[in-house]
C-alpha positions in Angstrom: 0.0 0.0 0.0 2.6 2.3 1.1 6.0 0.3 1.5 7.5 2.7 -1.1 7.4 5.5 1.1 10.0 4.4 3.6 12.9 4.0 0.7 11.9 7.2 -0.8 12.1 8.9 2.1 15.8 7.1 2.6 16.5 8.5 -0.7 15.2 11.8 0.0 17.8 12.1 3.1 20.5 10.5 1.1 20.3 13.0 -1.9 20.2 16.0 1.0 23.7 13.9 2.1 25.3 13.4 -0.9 25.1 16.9 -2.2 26.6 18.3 1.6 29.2 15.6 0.7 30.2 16.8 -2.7 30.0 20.6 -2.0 32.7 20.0 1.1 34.0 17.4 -1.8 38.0 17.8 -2.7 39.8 17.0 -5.2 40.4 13.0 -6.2 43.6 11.0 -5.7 45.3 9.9 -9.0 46.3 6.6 -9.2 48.0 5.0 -12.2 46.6 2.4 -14.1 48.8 -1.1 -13.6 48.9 -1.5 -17.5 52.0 1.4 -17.8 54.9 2.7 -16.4 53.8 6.3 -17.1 50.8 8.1 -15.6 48.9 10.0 -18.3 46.0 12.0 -17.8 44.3 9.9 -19.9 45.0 6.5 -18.3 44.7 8.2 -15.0 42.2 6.4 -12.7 40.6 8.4 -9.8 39.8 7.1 -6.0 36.1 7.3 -6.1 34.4 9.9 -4.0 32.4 8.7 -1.3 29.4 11.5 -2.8 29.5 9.5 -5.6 29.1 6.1 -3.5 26.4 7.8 -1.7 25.1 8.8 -4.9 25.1 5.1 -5.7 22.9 4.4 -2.7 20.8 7.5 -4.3 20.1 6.2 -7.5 19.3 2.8 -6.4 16.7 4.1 -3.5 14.9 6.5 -6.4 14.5 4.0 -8.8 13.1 1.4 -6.5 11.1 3.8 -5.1 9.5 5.0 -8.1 9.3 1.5 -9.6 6.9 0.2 -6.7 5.0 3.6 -6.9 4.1 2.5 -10.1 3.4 -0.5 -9.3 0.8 1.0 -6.7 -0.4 3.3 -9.1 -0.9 0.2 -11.5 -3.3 -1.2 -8.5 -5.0 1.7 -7.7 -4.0 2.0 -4.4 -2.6 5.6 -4.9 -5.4 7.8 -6.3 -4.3 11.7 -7.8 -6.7 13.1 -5.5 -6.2 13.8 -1.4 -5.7 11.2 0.4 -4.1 10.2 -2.2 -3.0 6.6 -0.5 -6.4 4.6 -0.7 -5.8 3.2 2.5 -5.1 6.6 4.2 -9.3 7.3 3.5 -10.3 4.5 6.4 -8.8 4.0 9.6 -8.7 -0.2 9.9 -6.7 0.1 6.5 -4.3 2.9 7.8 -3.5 0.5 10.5 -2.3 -2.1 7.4 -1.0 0.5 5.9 1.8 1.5 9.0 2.1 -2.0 9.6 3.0 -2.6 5.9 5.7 0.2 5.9 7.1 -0.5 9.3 7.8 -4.3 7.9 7.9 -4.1 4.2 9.1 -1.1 3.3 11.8 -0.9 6.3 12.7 -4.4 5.2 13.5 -2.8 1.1 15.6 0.0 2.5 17.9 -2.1 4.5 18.1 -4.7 1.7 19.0 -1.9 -0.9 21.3 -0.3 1.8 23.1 -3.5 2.2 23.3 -4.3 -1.7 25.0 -0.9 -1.7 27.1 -1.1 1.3 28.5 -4.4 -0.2 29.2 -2.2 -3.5 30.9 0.1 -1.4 33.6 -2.4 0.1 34.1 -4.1 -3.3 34.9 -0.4 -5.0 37.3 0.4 -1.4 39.2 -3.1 -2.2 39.9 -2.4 -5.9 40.8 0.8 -5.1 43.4 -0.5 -2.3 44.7 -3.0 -5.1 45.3 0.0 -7.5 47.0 1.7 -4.9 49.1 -1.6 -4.0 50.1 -1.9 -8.2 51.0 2.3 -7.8 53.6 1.6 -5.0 55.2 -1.7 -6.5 55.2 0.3 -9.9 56.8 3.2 -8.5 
């Protein structure tokens, strides 16, 4: 009924985040590319910004989000007039409704935050094996 609601709202807080985080951004770390001896700009890879991981987190909590909206639209549980949720019109199904987002939709967000936090640590270890080829190049 409502479960997209509680990812959306994660994504609303994590796009506030990530642009704090990229305006107090500076500038990437170089790292050479383990294929040469010689670091061009072009062949130049960059550590990743965590804004842009966060961004990561972003994209994948907006396009979730809007997906099951959708989906609810598709069902005609959300309506374009106030209440707009169906279930928000009658108080039994508003109880549903709470108890749906409390367990479903809580339940999405920490999956997708997981997905993304596991993204996260497979990006940091490739990075730290870039670095480890810079040194033993260098």
């Amino acid at each position: 009924m409502a479960c997209f609601l509680v990812p959306a709202t994660e994504a609303i807080v994590t796009t506030i985040v990530t642009k704090v985080a990229k305006s107090k951004m500076q500038e990437p770390v170089a790292l050479k590319n383990g294929s040469s001896n010689k670091a061009t700009d072009a062949d130049a890879d960059f550590k990743i910004p965590f804004s842009r991981k966060l961004k990561w987190l972003s994209n994948l909590l907006w396009g979730g989000s809007l997906l099951l909206a959708f989906e609810h639209m598709w069902h005609g549980e959300i309506q374009p007039w106030f209440p707009f949720l169906t279930a928000a019109s009658n108080p039994q199904d508003a109880t549903v409704m709470l108890h749906e987002m409390s367990t479903i939709g809580v339940s999405m967000a920490v999956l997708v935050t997981a997905i993304w936090v596991v993204m996260v640590l497979v990006s940091s270890a490739m990075e730290k094996k870039a670095l480890k080829a810079q040194s033993a190049i260098n």
